[in-house]
N, C-alpha and C positions, 0 to 999 in steps of 0.2 A: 638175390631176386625177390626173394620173400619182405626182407626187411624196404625194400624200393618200392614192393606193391603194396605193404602199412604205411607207408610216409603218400603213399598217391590216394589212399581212401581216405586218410584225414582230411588233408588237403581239398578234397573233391568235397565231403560232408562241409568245410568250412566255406568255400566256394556256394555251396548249395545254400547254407546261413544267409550269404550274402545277396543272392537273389532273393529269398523267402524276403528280405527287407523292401528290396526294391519293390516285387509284386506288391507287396503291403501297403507302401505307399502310393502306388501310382494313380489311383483313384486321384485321393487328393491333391497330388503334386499337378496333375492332369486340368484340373479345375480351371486355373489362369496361367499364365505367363508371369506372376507375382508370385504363386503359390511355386509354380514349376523353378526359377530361378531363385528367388528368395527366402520358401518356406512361409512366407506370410506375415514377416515377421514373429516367429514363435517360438521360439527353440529355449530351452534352458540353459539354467548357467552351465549348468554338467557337462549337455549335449556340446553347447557354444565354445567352452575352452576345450574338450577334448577332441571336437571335432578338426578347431582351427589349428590344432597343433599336430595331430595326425597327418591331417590333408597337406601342411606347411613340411613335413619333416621327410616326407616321403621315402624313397628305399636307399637314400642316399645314408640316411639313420642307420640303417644296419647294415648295409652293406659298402657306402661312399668313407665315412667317416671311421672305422673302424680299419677299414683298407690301408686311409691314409696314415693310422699309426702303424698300424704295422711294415708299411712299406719305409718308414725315413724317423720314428718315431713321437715320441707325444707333444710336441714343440706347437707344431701346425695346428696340428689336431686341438688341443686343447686351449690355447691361444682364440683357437675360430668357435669351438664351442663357449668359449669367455662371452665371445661379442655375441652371438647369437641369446646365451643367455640373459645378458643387459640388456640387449635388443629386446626379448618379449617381453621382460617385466616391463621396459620404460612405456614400448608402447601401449600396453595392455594399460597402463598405469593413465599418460596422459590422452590418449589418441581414443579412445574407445568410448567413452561415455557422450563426446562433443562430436564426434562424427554420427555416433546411434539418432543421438539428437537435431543436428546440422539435417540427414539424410532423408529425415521424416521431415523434417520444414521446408527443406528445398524439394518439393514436388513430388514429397513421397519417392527418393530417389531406389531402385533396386540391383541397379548395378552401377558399378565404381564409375564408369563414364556417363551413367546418367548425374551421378553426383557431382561431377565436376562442372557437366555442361550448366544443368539447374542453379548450382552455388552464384553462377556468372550470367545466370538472363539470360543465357542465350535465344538470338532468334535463327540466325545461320550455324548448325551445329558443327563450328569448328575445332575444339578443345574435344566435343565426344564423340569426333567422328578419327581425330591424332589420338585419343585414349583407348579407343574399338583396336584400332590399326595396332598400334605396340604391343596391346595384349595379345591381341591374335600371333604376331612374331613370337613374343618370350615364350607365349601359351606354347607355344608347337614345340619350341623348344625344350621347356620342361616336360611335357607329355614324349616326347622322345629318351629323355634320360630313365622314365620310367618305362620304355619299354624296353631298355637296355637289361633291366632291371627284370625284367620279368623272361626277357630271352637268358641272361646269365645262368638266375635261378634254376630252372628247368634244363639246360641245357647240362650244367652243371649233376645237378641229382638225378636226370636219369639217363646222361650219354645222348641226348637225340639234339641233331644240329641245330644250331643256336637260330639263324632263319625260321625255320616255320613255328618254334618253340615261342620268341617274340611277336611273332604276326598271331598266336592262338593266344595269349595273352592282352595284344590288342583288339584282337574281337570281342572277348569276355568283358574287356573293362567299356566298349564301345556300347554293347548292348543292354549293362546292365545300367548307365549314364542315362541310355533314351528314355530305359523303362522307368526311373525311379524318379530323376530330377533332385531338387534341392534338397529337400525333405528327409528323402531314403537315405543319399550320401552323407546328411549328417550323424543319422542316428547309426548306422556301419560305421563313419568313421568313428563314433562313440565307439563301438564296439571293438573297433582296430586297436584303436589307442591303449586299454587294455591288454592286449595281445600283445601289441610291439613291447609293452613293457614288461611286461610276464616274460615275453620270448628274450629279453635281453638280459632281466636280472635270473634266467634260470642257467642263460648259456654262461654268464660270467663266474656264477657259484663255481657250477660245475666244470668250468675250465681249469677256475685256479686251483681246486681240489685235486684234477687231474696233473696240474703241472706240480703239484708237491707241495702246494701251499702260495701264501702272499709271499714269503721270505725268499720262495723261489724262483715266482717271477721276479721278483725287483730286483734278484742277483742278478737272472742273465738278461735283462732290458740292462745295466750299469754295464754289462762287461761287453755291451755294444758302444762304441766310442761317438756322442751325442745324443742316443738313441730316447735318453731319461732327462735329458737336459730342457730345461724350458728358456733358454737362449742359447741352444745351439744344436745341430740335427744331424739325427744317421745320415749316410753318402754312400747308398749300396751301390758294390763296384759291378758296375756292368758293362756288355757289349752286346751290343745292337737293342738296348733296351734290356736285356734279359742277365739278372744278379748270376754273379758267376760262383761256383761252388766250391771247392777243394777239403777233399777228405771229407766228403759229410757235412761242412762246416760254410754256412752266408760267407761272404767274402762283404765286408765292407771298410771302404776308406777311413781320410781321417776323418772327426767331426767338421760340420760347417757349422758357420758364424749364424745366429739366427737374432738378427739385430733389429733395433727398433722401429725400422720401416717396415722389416716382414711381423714385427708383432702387430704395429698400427694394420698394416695390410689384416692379415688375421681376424684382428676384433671387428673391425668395418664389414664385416659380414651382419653385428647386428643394426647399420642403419638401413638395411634390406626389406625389415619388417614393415618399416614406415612406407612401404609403396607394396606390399605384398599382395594381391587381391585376393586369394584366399582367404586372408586372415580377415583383413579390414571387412571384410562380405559378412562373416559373423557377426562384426560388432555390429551392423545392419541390419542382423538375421533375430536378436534376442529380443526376447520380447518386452522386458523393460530395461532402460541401463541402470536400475537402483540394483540391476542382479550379475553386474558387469565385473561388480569389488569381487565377489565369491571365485564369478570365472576366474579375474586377473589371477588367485592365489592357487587355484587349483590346476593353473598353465603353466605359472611357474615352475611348483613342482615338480611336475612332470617332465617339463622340458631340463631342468637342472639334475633327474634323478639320471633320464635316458641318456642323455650327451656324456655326462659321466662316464656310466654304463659302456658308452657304446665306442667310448675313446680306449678305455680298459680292455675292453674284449682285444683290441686289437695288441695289445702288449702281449698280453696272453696267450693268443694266438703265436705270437714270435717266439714263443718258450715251448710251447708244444710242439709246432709243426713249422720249425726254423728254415724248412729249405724245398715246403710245400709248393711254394707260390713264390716265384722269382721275375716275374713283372709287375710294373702299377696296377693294370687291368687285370690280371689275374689274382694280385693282392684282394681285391675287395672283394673274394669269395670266400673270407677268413672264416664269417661268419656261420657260411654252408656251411665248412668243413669242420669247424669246432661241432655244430652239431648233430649233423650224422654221423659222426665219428665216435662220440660221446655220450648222445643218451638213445635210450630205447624207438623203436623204429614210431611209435606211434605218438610219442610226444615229441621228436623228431621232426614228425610231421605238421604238427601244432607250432611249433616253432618255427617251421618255413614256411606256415599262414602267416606268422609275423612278419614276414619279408613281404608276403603278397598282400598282405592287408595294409601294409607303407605303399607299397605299389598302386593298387587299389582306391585306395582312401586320397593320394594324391591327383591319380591321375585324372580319376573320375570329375575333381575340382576344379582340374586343369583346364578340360573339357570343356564342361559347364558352363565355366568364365567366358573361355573364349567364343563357345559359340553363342552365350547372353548378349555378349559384344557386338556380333555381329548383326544377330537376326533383329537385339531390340534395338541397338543402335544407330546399326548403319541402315540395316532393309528398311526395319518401322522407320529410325529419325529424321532420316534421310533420304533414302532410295524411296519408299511409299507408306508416305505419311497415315494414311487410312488404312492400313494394315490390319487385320482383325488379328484376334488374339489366336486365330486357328493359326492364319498364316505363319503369323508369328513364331508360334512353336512348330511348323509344317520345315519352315527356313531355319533355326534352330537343329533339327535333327539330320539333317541337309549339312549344314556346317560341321556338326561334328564326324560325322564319315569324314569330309576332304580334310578335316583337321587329321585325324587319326589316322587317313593314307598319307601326308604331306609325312609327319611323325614317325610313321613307317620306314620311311624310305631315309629321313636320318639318321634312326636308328640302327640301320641296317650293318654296319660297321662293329663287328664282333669285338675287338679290341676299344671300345669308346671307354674312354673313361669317366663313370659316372658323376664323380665328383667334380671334373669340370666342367662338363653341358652343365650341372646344376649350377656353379659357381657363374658361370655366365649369364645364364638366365634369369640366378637372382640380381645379378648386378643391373640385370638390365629392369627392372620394376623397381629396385631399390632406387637407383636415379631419375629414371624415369615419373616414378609417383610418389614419391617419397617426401621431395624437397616442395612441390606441390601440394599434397595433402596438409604436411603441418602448416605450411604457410596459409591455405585455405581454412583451416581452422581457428587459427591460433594470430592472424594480424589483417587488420580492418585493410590495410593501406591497398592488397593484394586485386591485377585485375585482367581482364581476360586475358590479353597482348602478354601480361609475366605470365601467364598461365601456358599459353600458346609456347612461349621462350623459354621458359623451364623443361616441359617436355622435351621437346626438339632438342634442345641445348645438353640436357640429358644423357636421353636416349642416344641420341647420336656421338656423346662421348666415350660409350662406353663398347662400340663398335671400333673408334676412332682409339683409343687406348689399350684394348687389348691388340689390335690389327697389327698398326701402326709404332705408338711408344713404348706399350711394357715388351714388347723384343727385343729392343734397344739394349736392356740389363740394367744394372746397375741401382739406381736410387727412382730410376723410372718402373724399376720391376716393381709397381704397386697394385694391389689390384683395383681392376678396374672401377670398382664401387666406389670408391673413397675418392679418387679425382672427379668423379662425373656428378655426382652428389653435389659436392662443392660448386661444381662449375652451375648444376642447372639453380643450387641456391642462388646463384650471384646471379645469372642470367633473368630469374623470377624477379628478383630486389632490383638491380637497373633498371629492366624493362618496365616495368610498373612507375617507378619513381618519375622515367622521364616520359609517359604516356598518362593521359587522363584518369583520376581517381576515378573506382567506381561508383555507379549513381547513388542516389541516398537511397533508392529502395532495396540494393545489395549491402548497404550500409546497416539500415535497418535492422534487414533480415540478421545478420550477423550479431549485431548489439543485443537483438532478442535471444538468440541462441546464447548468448554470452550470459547475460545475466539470469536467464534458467537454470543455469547449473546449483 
C-alpha cells in the first residue's frame, strides 16, 4: 500500500508539471485561433522534433509495441519499427521544408485541411471539408486507443476498475487540451519526450540486469521456437484466447513462417507518416524551415533509440515474468510490470509518467486536430463563413468534449487491444493524406478532382480492406495501409490526367514554392 501511494504522488506532482504548462500558456495560446491551433508559427527545432514524435508515438510506444514482442516475438515488432523508422527520416527529410513553405504561400495555411483546400483555389470547400470529415473519424479513433491506455494503466497499478479509471484519464487530458491549445501541448510534449525515453532505457537496464544479463535473455527468447527469429514467429498455444501453462512453463507451438508479405506488411507502417497530421502540423508550427535539418536529426534519433528500446523491453519481459500475462491484451502491461516490480516505488512512479505522458502528449494532439477541423473548417469554411475568432474557438471547445465522449464509449471495451485501434487508425491518415500530400508537393500536374479521388479512394480502402479482404487470409492478409496507399496513388494520378490541369495561378504558386528551396 505504501509503495502504491509513492508511485500515485509522483505521478500526481508530474500531472501537476503538466497543467503548471498548460496555465503558462494559455494567455497566449488564447490570443487567436492561429495562436491556439498552430502556436504562431514559433516553436523550435527541439520543441518541433520532440514534440512531433512524442504526440506521433503515443502509449502504444510503451505499452502496444513492447506487448506485441512479448506476446509472438520480435519478428512483427521490429520489422514494424524498421518501417516506422524509414518513415520518419524520409519524411522529416523530404516533406517537411516544402510543406513549411507550400503552407505559408497557400493562405497562410494552419491546419492540414486548410492546406489542402488553399494549395487548389478552392471556392466551394470540397477537399477541406472530405479532409475535416476523415480526421475527425481517425481522430476519435486514435483518442480512443489512448484512452485504453490510460484505463490499462491505472487500472492495472492500483486495482480500481478499468471504466472510471479510463473516463478520469479522459477528463485530465480533455481539460488540460481546452486550457493550453497548441503552444502548451508542444512544449509538455517536449517535456514527455524525454520521460518516455528515460522511462524506457532505465526499465530495459534494469530488466536485463534482473533477468541475469544480455546472455540470458537471448538464451531463453532462442529456446522459444521463432520467438528470435526475424522471418519466422512464436505461435503461443491458446484456448479461448488465453496461452495455456503446464508446470510453470508458456506452452507454445511450432514456429510460423513470417514471409515477405508479412515483412512488406510490417514496414508500410512507415508510409503512414506522410499523411500523419500531428507530425505534418509541426512542420507548419516551426518557425523557420532553415531549422527543419537540426529537427529532422534529433527525431531520428530518438525515434530509432525508443523503438529499439521498446521492442527489447518486451524480450525481456518474456525471460522475467514468462507466464505473467497469457493474453494479447494483457501482454501490453509488460511494461507496468517490469517496472513496479523492479525499481523503487518512487522512480517507479516517474516511470509510469512515461506511459501517461505518451498518453498525454498524443492524445491532447489528437484532440486539437480534430477539433481545428471542425470548428476552422467546417463551422468557419463552411457552415458560417463570418465566424469570429471568439466563435471559432467557442465551437472548438464544443468539439472536443463530443469528441472525447464519442472516444469514451470506444474505449470502453476492457480487453481492446491497443496496438490495433492504433494500427487502424494510422492506416487510415497514411492513405488517406498521405498519397495526397506528396503529390501536392512534389508534381505540378496534380488537381482538385485527383485530390477529391485520392482521399475517397483512400480512406474508403482502408475500411474496405481491413472489413472485407484482409479476413480472407492468405496473401490478402496485408495490412491495410499498403493496398490503400497505392490504390488512392493511382486514383489521385488517373483522375487528374483525365480531368483539367490546374490553372496557371495554382501553377505558379507551385513553380514559386519550387524554386525557393
Amino acid at each position: 500500500m505504501e509503495n502504491t501511494i509513492q508511485i500515485m504522488i509522483t505521478m500526481a506532482v508530474y500531472m501537476a508539471a503538466v497543467i503548471v504548462i498548460g496555465v503558462a500558456f494559455a494567455r497566449k495560446a488564447n490570443k487567436s485561433s492561429e495562436a491556439y491551433f498552430i502556436g504562431g508559427r514559433s516553436l523550435g527545432p527541439w520543441v518541433t522534433a520532440m514534440s512531433a514524435e512524442a504526440s506521433d508515438m503515443s502509449g502504444w510506444l510503451l505499452m502496444g509495441l513492447p506487448g506485441l514482442a512479448y506476446w509472438c516475438g520480435i519478428a512483427d515488432a521490429t520489422w514494424t519499427a524498421i518501417g516506422l523508422a524509414a518513415g520518419t527520416y524520409i519524411n522529416w527529410l523530404i516533406t517537411s521544408k516544402r510543406l513549411r513553405r507550400y503552407s505559408e504561400k497557400a493562405g497562410n495555411a494552419i491546419t492540414l485541411p486548410d492546406f489542402f483546400s488553399n494549395r487548389f483555389h478552392e471556392k466551394k470547400k470540397v477537399v477541406m471539408t472530405i479532409a475535416a470529415l476523415f480526421i475527425l473519424i481517425f481522430f476519435t479513433v486514435y483518442a480512443a486507443s489512448c484512452l485504453v491506455t490510460c484505463g490499462k494503466l491505472f487500472s492495472t497499478l492500483f486495482g480500481f476498475d478499468y471504466i472510471p479509471m479510463m473516463i478520469i484519464g479522459a477528463v485530465f487530458v480533455l481539460v488540460y487540451t481546452i486550457i493550453g491549445g497548441f503552444l502548451a501541448e508542444s512544449v509538455s510534449d517536449f517535456m514527455q519526450a524525454i520521460v518516455m525515453i528515460v522511462a524506457l532505457i532505465v526499465i530495459v537496464v534494469t530488466g536485463t540486469v534482473a533477468a541475469g544479463g544480455l546472455g540470458a535473455v537471448v538464451s531463453n527468447a532462442e529456446s522459444i521456437p521463432g520467438f528470435l527469429e526475424f522471418f519466422g514467429i512464436a505461435t503461443p498455444t491458446t484456448v479461448d484466447g488465453v496461452q495455456q501453462v503446464v508446470n510453470g512453463e508458456p506452452q507454445f507451438g511450432a514456429a510460423g513462417t513470417y514471409g515477405f508479405l508479412n515483412v512488406l506488411s510490417a514496414v508500410a507502417w512507415g508510409l503512414g507518416y506522410f499523411g500523419m497530421p500531428q507530425v505534418l502540423l509541426r512542420f507548419m508550427a516551426i518557425r523557420s524551415e532553415h531549422e527543419l535539418t537540426r529537427s529532422r536529426r534529433i527525431a531520428t534519433v530518438w525515434v530509432v533509440i525508443s523503438l529499439t528500446v521498446a521492442v527489447f523491453i518486451g524480450v525481456v519481459g518474456r525471460t522475467l515474468y514468462p507466464v505473467a500475462l497469457t493474453t494479447a491484451s494483457s501482454a501490453e502491461n509488460i511494461f507496468i510490470l517490469l517496472s513496479t516490480n523492479l525499481l523503487p516505488p518512487l522512480l517507479a512512479g516517474l516511470v509510469m509518467a512515461g506511459i501517461l505522458a505518451a498518453t498525454i502528449s498524443s492524445s491532447d494532439s489528437y484532440l486539437l486536430i480534430a477539433a481545428s477541423s471542425f470548428s476552422k473548417n467546417i463551422y468557419q469554411g463552411l457552415l458560417h463563413r463570418k465566424a469570429t475568432d471568439k466563435q471559432v474557438m467557442l465551437i472548438s471547445r464544443i468539439t472536443l468534449l463530443v469528441i472525447t465522449v464519442v472516444a469514451i464509449f470506444i474505449a470502453l471495451d476492457e480487453n481492446s487491444v491497443i496496438f490495433t485501434i492504433v494500427s487502424f487508425a494510422w492506416a487510415g491518415f497514411g492513405a488517406t493524406f498521405g498519397p495526397l500530400m506528396l503529390l501536392s508537393l512534389f508534381w505540378k500536374r496534380i488537381n482538385r478532382a485527383g485530390a477529391i479521388a485520392g482521399m475517397l479512394g483512400g480512406g474508403g480502402m482502408v475500411f474496405v480492406w481491413n472489413l472485407l479482404i484482409r479476413p480472407l487470409g492468405g496473401i490478402w492478409d496485408i495490412y491495410e495501409l499498403l493496398p490503400a496507399f497505392l490504390f488512392s496513388c493511382l486514383c489521385i494520378v488517373v483522375v487528374s490526367l483525365l480531368t483539367a490541369p490546374p490553372s496557371e495561378e495554382i501553377q505558379k504558386e507551385f513553380d514559386d514554392v519550387r524554386t525557393e528551396a
